[in-house]
N, C-alpha and C positions, 0 to 999 in steps of 0.2 A: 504412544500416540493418543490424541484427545480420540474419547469415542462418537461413533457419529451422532448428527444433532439432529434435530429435525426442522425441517425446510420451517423459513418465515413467510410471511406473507409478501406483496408487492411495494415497491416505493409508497410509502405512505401511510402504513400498517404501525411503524414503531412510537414505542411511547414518547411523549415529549422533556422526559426526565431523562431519555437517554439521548434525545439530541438536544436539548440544553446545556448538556456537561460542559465546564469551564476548563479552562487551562491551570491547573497551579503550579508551584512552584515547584522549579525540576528538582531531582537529587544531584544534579551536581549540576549547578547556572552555567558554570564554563563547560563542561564537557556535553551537556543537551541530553540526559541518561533519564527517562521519567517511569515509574509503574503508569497500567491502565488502570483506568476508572473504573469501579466498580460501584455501581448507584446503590448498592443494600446495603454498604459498610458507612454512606451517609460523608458529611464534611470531615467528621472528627478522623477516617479511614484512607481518606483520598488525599492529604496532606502532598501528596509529592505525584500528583498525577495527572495523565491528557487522554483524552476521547480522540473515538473517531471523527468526528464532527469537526475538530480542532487541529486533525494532524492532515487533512484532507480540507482547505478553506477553500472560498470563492475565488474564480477566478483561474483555476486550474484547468488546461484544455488537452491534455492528453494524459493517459495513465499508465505505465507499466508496472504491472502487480506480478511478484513472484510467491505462489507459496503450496502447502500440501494439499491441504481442504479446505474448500471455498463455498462459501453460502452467501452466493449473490445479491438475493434479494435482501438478502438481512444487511452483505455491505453497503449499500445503496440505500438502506433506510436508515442505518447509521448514521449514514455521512452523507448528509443531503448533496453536496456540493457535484458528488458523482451524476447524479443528472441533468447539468450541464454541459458536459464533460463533451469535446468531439470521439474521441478515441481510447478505445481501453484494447491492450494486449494484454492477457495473460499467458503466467509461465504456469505450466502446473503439471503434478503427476500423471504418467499413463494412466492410473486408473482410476483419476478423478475429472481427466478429461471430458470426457462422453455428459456428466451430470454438467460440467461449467458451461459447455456446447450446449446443452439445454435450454438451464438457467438465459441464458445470453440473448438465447434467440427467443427467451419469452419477454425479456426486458426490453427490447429491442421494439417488439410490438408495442410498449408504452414510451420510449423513448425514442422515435425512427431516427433524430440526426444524430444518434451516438453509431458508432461503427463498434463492432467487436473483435478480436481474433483470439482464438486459442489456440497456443503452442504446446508442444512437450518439447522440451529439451533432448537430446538424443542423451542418454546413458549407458554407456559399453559393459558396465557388472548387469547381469542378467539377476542380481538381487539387489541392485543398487537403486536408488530413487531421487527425483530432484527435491530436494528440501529446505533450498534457501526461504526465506520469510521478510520479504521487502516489499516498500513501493516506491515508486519513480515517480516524480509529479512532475509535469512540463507546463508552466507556466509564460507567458510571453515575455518576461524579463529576468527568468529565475527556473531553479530546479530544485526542488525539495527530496531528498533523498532520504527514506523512513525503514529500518530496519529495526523488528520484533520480535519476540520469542511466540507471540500467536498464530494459530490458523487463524483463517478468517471466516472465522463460526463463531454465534453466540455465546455459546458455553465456553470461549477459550478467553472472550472479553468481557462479559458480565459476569463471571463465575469465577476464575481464575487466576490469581499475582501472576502478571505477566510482567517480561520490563521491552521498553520502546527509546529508540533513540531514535533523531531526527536531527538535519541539519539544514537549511536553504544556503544556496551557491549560487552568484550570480552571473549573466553571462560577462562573457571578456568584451572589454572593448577593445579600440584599434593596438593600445601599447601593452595587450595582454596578448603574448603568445605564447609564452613560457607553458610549457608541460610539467606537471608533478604525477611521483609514482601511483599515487592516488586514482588522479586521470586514465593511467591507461592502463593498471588495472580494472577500473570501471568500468571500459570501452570495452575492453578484451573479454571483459567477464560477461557483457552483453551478448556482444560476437558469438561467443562459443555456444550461447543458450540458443542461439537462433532469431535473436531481436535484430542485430546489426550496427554496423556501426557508420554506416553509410546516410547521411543528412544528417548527424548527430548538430545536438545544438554544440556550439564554443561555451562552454562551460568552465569559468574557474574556482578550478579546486584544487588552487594553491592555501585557500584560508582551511582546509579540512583539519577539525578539531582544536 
């Protein structure tokens, strides 16, 4: 595991060379597979990479983030687009809990209409821990679905060869009813963490990959 980092400042704090990063060209255009940006390795290093700033756009009104170690403020200075945001649930370890509950309720004072929740997932191995590394993005006509190899600490995204894939899925209209395996393992994998599946958006993800 990454070692811990230390806390950033508040929304507004981060340099503007890290929230400028661009999008470039994935490593694989059909399959959506990119490394993260790393600003010190410069254009000649970043040939096949995307920022936070970029996997997290405008317009995004809910959030659900799974992962081990979280530094809030650092993601929210990343990716400005978070403080917009009505809703953020985090999934995250028992004993990284307490510091996200923190974090959330200090950001919370600088953002009042954001809502927060922080979950643990229940884990029956008494040395078992939750460790998936996603995010959910709930959009009003679309769902972006972002799965990574980083925490979401600075040192695991400015430091680090990390790889990111990302996809957008739009919702279904009237003659989308069809289900893919995709779908309900999605749902169920929600379910089981403690998010729900209960007011899910119709989401098709018949096009996945």
């Amino acid at each position: 595991e990454s070692p811990p980092q230390q806390r950033t400042r508040a929304p507004g704090g981060c340099s503007a060379a890290l929230r400028a990063a661009k999008v470039a060209r994935p490593c694989s255009p059909r399959l959506g597979f990119y490394n993260n940006l790393i600003p010190d390795l410069g254009a000649a290093g970043n040939g096949a990479a995307i920022g936070l700033s970029e996997l997290i756009p405008n317009g995004v009104e809910e959030v659900v983030g799974m992962n081990y170690m979280w530094d809030l403020p650092f993601l929210f200075d990343f990716a400005p687009a978070l403080q917009l945001i009505k809703r953020m649930v985090i999934l995250t370890d028992r004993g990284h809990a307490q510091s996200c509950t923190a974090e959330a309720a200090a950001l919370k004072k600088q953002l009042p209409n954001l809502t927060f929740q922080v979950h643990v997932p229940v884990v029956t191995d008494r040395f078992g821990t939750h460790h998936s590394k996603c995010l959910i993005l709930y959009s009003p006509d679309s769902v972006r679905v972002v799965v990574c190899t980083a925490n979401f600490i600075p040192g695991d995204w400015v430091k680090l060869n990390q790889g990111v894939w990302f996809q957008d899925f739009p919702l279904k209209d009237a003659a989308s009813a069809k289900t893919s395996p995709f779908e309900n393992d999605f749902w169920e994998y929600l379910q089981v963490c403690g998010r729900g599946a209960s007011g899910r958006p119709a989401v098709d993800f018949s096009r996945f990959l």
